[in-house]
C-alpha positions in Angstrom: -45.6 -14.1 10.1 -49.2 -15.4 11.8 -49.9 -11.2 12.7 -48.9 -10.1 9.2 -51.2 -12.6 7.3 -52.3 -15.7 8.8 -53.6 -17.3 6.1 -50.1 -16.7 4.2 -48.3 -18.1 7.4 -50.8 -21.7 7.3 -50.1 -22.0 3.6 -46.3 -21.8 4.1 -46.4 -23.6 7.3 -49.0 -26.7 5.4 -45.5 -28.0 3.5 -43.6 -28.4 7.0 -45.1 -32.2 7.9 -44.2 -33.3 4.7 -41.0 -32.1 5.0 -40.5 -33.5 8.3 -41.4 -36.8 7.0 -39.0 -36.5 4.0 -36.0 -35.5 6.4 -36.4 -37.8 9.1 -36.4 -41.0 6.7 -33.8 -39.4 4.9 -32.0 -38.9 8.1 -32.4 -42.5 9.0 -30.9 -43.8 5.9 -28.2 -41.2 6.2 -26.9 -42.9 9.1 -27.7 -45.7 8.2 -25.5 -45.5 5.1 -22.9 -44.2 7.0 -22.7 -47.1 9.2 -22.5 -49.4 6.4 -19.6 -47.1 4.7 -17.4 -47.5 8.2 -18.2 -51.6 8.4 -17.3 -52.1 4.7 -14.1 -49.9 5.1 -13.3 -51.8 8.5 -13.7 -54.8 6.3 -11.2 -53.7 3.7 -8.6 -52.3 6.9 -9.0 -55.7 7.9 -8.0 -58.1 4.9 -5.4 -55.8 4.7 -4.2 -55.4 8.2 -4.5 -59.7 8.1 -2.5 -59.9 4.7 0.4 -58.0 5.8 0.5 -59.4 9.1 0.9 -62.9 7.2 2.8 -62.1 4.5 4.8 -65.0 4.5 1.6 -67.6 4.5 0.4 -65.8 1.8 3.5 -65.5 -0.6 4.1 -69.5 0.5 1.0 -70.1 -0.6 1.4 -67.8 -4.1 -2.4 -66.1 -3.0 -1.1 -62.3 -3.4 -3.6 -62.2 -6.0 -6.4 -63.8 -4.3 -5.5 -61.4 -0.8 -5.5 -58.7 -3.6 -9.0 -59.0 -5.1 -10.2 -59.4 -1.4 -9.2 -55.8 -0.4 -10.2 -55.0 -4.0 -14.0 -56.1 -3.4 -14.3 -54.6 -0.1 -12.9 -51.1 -1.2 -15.5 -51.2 -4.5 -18.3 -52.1 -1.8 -17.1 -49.2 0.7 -17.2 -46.7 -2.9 -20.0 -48.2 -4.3 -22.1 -47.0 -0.3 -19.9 -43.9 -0.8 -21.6 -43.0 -4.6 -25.2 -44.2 -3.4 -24.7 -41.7 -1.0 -24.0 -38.5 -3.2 -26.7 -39.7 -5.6 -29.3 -40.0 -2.6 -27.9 -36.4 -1.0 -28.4 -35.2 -4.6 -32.1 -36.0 -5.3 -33.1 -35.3 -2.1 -31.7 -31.3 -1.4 -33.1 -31.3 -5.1 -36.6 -32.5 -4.1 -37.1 -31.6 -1.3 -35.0 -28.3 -0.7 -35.0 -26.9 -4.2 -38.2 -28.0 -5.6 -40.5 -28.3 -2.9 -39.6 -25.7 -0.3 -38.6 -23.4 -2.4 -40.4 -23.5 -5.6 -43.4 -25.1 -4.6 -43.9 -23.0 -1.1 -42.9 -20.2 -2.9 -44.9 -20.1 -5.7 -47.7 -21.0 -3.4 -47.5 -17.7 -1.4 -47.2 -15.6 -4.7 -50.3 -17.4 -5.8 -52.3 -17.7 -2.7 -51.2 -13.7 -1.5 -52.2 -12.1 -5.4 -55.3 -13.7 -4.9 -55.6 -12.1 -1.4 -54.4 -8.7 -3.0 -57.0 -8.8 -6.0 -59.6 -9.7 -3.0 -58.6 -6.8 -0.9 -57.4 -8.8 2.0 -53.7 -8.3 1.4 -51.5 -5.5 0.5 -48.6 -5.9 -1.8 -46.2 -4.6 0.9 -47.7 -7.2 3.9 -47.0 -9.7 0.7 -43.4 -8.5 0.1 -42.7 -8.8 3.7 -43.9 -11.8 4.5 -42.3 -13.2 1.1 -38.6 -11.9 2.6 -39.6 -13.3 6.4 -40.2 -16.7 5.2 -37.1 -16.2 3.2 -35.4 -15.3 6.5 -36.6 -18.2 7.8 -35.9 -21.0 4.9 -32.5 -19.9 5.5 -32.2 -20.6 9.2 -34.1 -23.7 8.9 -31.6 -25.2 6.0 -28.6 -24.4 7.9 -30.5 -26.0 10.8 -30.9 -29.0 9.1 -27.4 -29.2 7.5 -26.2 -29.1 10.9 -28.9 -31.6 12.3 -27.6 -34.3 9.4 -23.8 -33.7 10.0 -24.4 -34.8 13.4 -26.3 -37.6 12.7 -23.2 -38.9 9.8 -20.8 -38.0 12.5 -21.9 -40.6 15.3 
């Protein structure tokens, strides 16, 4: 992409440090999340696990209810990290993957290489091509990063 058009190449490439940013905190609080998701659901595993293992205490005592709303509150908590997660995951593949890399970056070329094309500099075939290379390579970089972030949930 830098031989075809350089100046194409540093306007796509100008997004990539904000992007970085984006994905790394968002990466952080990904697993972050997730870590918060396995504690609260070891915390409902283990009301559970210590109601049935003293059933009797508990029925002597007539607390089903109260060992009930336990679990109760600890599964709510574990679906309540579970929700803020899909809402998070949604606003940010909308920001940041719809909106910014591909609207805004490619907007920007079409912009940046008409002007270059009006000005002589540019060719609309050179624009074409790079407009399908940095397609190519949006691509790659998304599954790159879907992989990056199921790793990161998975540890």
């Amino acid at each position: 992409m830098f031989i075809r058009s350089p100046k194409l190449a540093a306007c796509a490439l100008s997004i990539a440090p904000i992007v970085a940013s984006v994905n790394k905190l968002y990466g952080n609080w990904l697993s972050q999340n997730a870590r918060k998701v396995q504690d609260a659901l070891a915390a409902a595993n283990s009301v559970a696990q210590e109601t049935f293992s003293s059933v009797r205490t508990v029925i002597a005592f007539a607390a089903e209810a109260s060992e009930c709303d336990k679990y109760v509150d600890k599964i709510n908590e574990q679906y309540r990290l579970n929700v803020k997660q899909l809402y998070m995951t949604g606003v940010y593949y909308m920001f940041i993957s719809t909106f910014l890399v591909n609207t805004i970056v490619q907007g920007t070329l079409l912009l940046v290489g008409s002007y270059m094309i009006q000005h002589g500099t540019l060719t609309g075939e050179v624009l074409l091509a790079f407009m399908l290379y940095q397609g190519q390579l949006q691509v790659s970089l998304d599954d790159f990063r879907t992989l990056a972030f199921s790793k990161k949930c998975a540890h």
